[in-house]
N, C-alpha and C positions, 0 to 999 in steps of 0.2 A: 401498654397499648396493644400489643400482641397478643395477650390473653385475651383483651377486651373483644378485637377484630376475630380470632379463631371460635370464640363463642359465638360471636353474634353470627357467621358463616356456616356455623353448625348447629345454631340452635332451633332452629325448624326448617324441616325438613323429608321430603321426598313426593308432595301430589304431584307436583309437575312433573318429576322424574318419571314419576305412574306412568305418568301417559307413554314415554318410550316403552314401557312394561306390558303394557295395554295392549301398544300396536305391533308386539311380540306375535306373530303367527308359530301354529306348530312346526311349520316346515323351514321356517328360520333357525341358525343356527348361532347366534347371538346368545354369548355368557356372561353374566355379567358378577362381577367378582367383588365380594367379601373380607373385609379384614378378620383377618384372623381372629385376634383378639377379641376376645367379648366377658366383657368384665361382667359378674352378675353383683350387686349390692344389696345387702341387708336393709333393708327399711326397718320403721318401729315394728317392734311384735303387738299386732291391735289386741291378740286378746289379752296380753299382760296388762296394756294401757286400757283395756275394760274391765278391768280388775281393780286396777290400783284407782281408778279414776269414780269406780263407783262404789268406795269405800270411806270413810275418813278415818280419820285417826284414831276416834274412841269406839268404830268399827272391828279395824285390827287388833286393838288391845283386846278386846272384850273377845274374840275369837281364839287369840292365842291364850288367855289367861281360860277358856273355855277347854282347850285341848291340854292344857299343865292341868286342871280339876280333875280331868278326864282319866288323865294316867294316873293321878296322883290319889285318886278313887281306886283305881283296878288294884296300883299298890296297895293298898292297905287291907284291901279283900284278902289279901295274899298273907299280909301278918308284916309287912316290912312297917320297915320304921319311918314315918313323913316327913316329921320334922327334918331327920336327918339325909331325907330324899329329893329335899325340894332344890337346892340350888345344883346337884350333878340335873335333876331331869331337866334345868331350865337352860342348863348349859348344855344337853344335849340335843333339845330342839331348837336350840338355836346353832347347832352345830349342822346340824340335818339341814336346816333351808341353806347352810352355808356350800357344804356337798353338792345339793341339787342344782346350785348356782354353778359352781365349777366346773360341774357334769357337765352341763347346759351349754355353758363356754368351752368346753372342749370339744364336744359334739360338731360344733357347729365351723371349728375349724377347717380350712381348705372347701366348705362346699361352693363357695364362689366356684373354683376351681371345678368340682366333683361337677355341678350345673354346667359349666361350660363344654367339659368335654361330654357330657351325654349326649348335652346340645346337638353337638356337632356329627355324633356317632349315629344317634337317633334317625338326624335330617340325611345322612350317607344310605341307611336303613334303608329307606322310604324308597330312595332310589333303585336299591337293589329288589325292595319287594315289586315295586310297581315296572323294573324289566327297563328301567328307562337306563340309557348306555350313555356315553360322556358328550356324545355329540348333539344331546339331545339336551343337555341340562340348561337353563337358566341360569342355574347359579353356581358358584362355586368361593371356597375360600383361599384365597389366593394374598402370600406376602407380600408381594409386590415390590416396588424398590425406593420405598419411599418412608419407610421406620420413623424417622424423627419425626416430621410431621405429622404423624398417626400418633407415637407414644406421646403428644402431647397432648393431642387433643382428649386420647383415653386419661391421662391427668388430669384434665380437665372435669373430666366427667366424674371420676371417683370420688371427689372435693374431701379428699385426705388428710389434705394438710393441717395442722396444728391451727388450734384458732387466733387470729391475728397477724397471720405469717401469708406473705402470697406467692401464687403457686409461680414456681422459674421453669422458664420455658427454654428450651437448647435453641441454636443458631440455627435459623430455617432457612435456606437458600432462596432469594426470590422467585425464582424456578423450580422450586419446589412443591407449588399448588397446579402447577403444568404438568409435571410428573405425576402427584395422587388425581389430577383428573384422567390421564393416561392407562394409568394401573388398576386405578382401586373406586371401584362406584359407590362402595357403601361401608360406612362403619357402623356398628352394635353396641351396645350394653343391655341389659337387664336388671332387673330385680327382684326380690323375692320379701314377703311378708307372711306374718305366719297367723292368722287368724282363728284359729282356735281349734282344739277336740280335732287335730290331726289333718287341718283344711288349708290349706297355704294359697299366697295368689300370687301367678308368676306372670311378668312384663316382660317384652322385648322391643328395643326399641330400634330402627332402623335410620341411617342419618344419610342423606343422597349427598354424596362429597361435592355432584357436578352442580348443584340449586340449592344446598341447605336444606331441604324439605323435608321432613319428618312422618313415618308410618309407625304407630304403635300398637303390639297385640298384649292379650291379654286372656290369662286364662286359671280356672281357680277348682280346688280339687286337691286329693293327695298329694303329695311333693313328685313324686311319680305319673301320676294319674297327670295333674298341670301342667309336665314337663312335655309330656307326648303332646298335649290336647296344643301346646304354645308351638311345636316344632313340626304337628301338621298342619299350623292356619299358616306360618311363614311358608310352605313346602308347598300347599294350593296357592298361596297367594302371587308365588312365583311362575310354578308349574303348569295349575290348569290352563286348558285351551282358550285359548279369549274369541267367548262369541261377539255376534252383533249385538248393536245395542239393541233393547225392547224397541216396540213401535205399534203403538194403537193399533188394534186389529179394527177400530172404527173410528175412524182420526177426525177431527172436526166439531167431537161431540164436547159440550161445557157440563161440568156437574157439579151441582147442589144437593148439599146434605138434607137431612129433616134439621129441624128444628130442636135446640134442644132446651128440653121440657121436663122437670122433675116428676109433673103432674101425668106427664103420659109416658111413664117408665114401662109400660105394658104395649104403648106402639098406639099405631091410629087405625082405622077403617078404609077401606080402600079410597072412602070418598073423601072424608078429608085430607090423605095423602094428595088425590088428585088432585082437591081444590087448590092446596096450599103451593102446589105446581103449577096449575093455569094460571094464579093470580100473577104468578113473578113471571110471567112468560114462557115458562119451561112445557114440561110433560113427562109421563109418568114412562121410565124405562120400557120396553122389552129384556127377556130373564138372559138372553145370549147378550145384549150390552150390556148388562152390569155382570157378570161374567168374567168377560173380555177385559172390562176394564180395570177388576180387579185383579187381573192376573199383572199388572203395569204397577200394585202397591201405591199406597199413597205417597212415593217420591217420585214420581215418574210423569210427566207430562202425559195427559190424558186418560192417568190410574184413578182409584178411588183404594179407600181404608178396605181393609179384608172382614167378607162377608161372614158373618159368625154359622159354625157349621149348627144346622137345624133350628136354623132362625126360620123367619117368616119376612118375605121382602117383597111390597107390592110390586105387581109388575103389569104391561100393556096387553099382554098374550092372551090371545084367545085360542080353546081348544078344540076336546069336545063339542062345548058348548059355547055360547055367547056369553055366558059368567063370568065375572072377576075371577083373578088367578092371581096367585103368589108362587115366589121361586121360595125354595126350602131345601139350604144346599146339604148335602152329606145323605139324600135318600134316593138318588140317582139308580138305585137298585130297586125301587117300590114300584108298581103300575101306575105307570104315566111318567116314571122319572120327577125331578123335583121341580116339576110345576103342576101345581095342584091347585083344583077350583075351591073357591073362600068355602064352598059349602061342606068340603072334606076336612078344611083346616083354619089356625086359628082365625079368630076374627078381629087381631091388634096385630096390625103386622109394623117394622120397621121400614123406609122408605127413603128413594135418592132420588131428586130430580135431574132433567135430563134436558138440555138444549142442540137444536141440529138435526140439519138431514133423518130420517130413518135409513139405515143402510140395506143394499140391494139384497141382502143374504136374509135380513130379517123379512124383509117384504116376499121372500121366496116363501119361507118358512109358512108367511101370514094367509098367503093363500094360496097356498094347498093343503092348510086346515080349512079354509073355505070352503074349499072342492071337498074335503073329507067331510066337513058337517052336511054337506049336501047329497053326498051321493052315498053314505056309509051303509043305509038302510033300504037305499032303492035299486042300485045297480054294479051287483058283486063283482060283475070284471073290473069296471072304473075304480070302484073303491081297491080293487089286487094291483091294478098297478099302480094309484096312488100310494097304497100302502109299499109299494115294493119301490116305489123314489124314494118316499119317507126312508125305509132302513139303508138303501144304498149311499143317502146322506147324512147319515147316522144322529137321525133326529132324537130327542130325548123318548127314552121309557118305549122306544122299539125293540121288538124280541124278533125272537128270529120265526114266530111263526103269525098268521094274519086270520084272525077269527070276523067271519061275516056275522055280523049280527043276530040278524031272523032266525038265524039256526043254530048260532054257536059251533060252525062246522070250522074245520081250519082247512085253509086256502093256500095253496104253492105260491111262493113268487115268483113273477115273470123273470127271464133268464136275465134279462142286465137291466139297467135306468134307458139306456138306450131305447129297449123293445116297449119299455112302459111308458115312453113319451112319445114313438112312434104310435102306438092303442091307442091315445090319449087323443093325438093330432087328429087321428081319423074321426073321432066321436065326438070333433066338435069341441076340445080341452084343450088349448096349447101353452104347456109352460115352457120358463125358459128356468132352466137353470143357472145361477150366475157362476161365472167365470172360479172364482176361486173357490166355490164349492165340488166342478167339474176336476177339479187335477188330480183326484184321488184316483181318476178314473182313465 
C-alpha cells in the first residue's frame, strides 16, 4: 500500500508547482532544490527493434547463408579447400555477432552513471558561462535530509526488480513527507534510447515532491550533442526571466479562418474573400491586425495560426491608391513594404476574417493615406510633412528619404512629427495621433 500511495504522489507531476516557478522574478532570491540522484534508464534500442521487427525468419537465414557464399566464394578464389572450410567459417561468423554483442554490453556499462554526472556538470557549466553567482540560481542540487524517502521512490522509478517479486520499501517516518516537502522540491530520472546511425533520444523527467506534478523534456541528436540540447532546455526553463503574459495589441477582435477547400488550394480573389466575410457578419482584416495577432500564435487568446512567409493575405488597406491590397510577409524590404496592390501581385491570395471594433492606430494609419492620396501630386509641403508623420511612425515600406512626384526631386523631412502636425493644423489638416503610437516619442 505504500508503494501504491508513493506512486500515485509521484506520478504526475509539476504544472502547478510552475506557477511558483512562473511567479519567480529576477530580483528574487528563491532556490529551489534538486535531488541529487538522477537515475538515467535504457529503454528499447528502436533501431535494433526496426531491424529485427522488419525481418522474418527466412529473411535472416537467407542473409546470413548469403555472407557464408560470400566468403566461401572469395575462399576458393584463393585455392583453399571449401569443403573442409565450411563449418570453422560458420563458427566464426557466429562467433563475430557474438563479440559484437558483448562489446555492446560492455560499452554501455556505467553510462547511466557517465549521463548523470555530465548532467550535472554541464547544467554547473551554464552557470559559470552565463556569469550568474549563487544568489542568483534557481536551482540547485541539494541532499537534503530526507534519503529514505527519496531512495524509495528512485526504486520505484527504476522498476528493477526481478519479475514477480515486489519492490520493499524501508520504514518511512510519518514526518517524513514534512521533511522532503521542506528540503527537497524536485526529484529526476531520465532516459535514453538509441535510435539509430549514431542519433539517440535523451528524457528528463522532473517530479514536484510539493503537488505531484510532472515536466518532461526531451531532446534527440548525438549522445552528446542530446545531452547539452536536454541540460540547456532544464537550465532556461528554470533560469530565464519570466516576462508578462502576451495581450492582444487589438483586444476585442473575433477571428475566422478561410474555408478550407481542396478546390481552391491556389487561395480566392479579393472579392470572394470579402464576400465569404460579409455573409457571416465579419470583415476583411487590416495587414497590422493580422500581424498583431499573429504574433499572440494560435494558443493565445486573441492569436491566429502564423502567417506563411511570402504568402499573399487579403487585406482592408488602402494606399496609394483606392485598389485592393494584400499583405505579403517576408518583403518588408521591397517599395512599399509588404503591402502591395492586387495589380503588382498575385491574384489567389489566402484570407482571415475579422470581427470588432477597427482600432484607433489602424484608423490613424487609414487616413493619413487619405491625406496622401490627396495632396501627394498637388501640394509638396503638405505631402513633406505627411510623409515625415508617416516615417516618424514607422509606417511600412518608408525610407528615409521623401520623393515629390512631379519631379522626382527628394524632399527634407520636417525636424520632428511635432513641427509636421503643427504645418498640417495651420493648413486646414488636423490629425491626431493615437496615444500609443505617440510614446516613442
Amino acid at each position: 500500500m505504500v508503494g501504491i500511495a508513493l506512486q500515485s504522489t509521484f506520478a504526475h507531476a509539476l504544472d502547478e508547482f510552475l506557477f511558483m516557478i512562473e511567479d519567480l522574478k529576477p530580483n528574487q532570491k528563491s532556490t529551489l532544490n534538486i535531488w541529487p540522484v538522477i537515475p538515467f534508464f535504457p529503454l528499447g534500442d528502436f533501431d535494433q527493434y526496426g531491424k529485427t521487427i522488419s525481418q522474418d525468419r527466412d529473411q535472416v537465414r537467407k542473409e546470413f547463408w548469403d555472407e557464408l557464399m560470400e566468403a566461401l566464394f572469395l575462399l576458393a578464389s584463393q585455392g583453399a579447400a571449401v569443403e573442409l572450410m565450411m563449418e570453422p567459417l560458420v563458427n566464426a561468423l557466429m562467433l563475430f555477432d557474438q563479440v559484437h554483442d558483448l562489446h555492446k554490453a560492455k560499452d554501455v556499462i556505467n553510462i547511466d552513471r557517465s549521463l548523470e554526472s555530465q548532467f550535472k556538470a554541464r547544467l554547473d557549466q551554464l552557470f559559470v558561462t552565463y556569469d550568474i553567482r549563487d544568489q542568483q540560481r534557481r536551482i540547485q542540487f541539494s541532499a537534503g535530509s530526507s534519503s529514505n524517502f527519496l531512495e524509495a521512490y528512485i526504486r520505484l522509478l527504476s522498476n528493477r526488480q526481478p519479475l514477480g517479486k515486489s519492490i520493499t520499501l524501508p520504514e518511512i517516518d510519518p514526518k517524513m513527507g514534512k521533511v522532503v516537502a521542506n528540503d527537497i522540491d524536485f526529484v529526476s530520472y531520465g532516459t535514453f534510447s538509441n535510435l539509430g546511425r549514431g542519433i539517440f533520444q535523451l528524457t528528463f523527467h522532473l517530479t514536484g515532491t510539493k503537488t505531484g506534478i510532472s515536466r518532461s523534456f526531451i531532446a534527440r541528436g548525438s549522445l552528446i550533442d542530446a545531452l547539452d540540447d536536454l541540460v540547456k532546455q532544464v537550465f532556461d526553463f528554470f533560469q530565464k526571466n519570466i516576462y508578462p503574459d502576451w495581450e492582444p495589441p487589438h483586444p476585442g477582435l473575433t477571428w475566422l479562418p478561410m474555408p478550407a477547400n481542396p478546390n481552391k488550394s491556389n487561395g480566392y480573389t479579393w472579392s470572394e474573400a470579402n464576400s465569404y466575410c460579409q455573409l457571416r457578419g465579419f470583415r476583411i482584416p487590416y495587414a497590422r491586425e493580422l500581424l498583431m495577432a499573429e504574433s499572440g500564435g494560435a494558443y493565445k487568446p486573441g492569436g491566429i495560426t502564423g502567417l506563411t512567409p511570402s504568402g499573399s493575405y487579403v487585406v482592408a488597406d488602402q494606399r496609394q491608391s483606392t485598389d485592393h491590397y494584400v499583405l505579403i510577409p517576408g518583403i518588408e524590404n521591397s517599395t512599399n513594404g509588404p503591402i502591395q496592390a492586387i495589380g503588382v501581385a498575385t491574384q489567389k491570395s489566402q484570407f482571415w476574417c475579422v470581427k470588432g471594433k477597427v482600432p484607433a492606430d489602424i484608423l490613424f494609419y487609414e487616413k493619413l493615406w487619405s491625406h496622401i492620396r490627396t495632396y501627394r501630386s498637388r501640394d509638396r509641403e503638405i505631402y513633406r510633412a505627411l510623409e515625415t508623420i508617416r516615417y516618424e511612425v514607422g509606417d511600412f515600406g518608408i525610407g528615409g528619404l521623401i520623393y515629390w512626384a512631379p519631379t522626382q526631386s527628394a524632399l527634407p523631412r520636417m525636424d520632428s512629427i511635432d513641427s509636421a502636425l503643427l504645418y498640417l493644423k495651420a493648413r486646414g489638416i488636423e490629425l491626431k495621433v493615437p496615444s500609443q503610437l505617440m510614446r516613442a516619442f
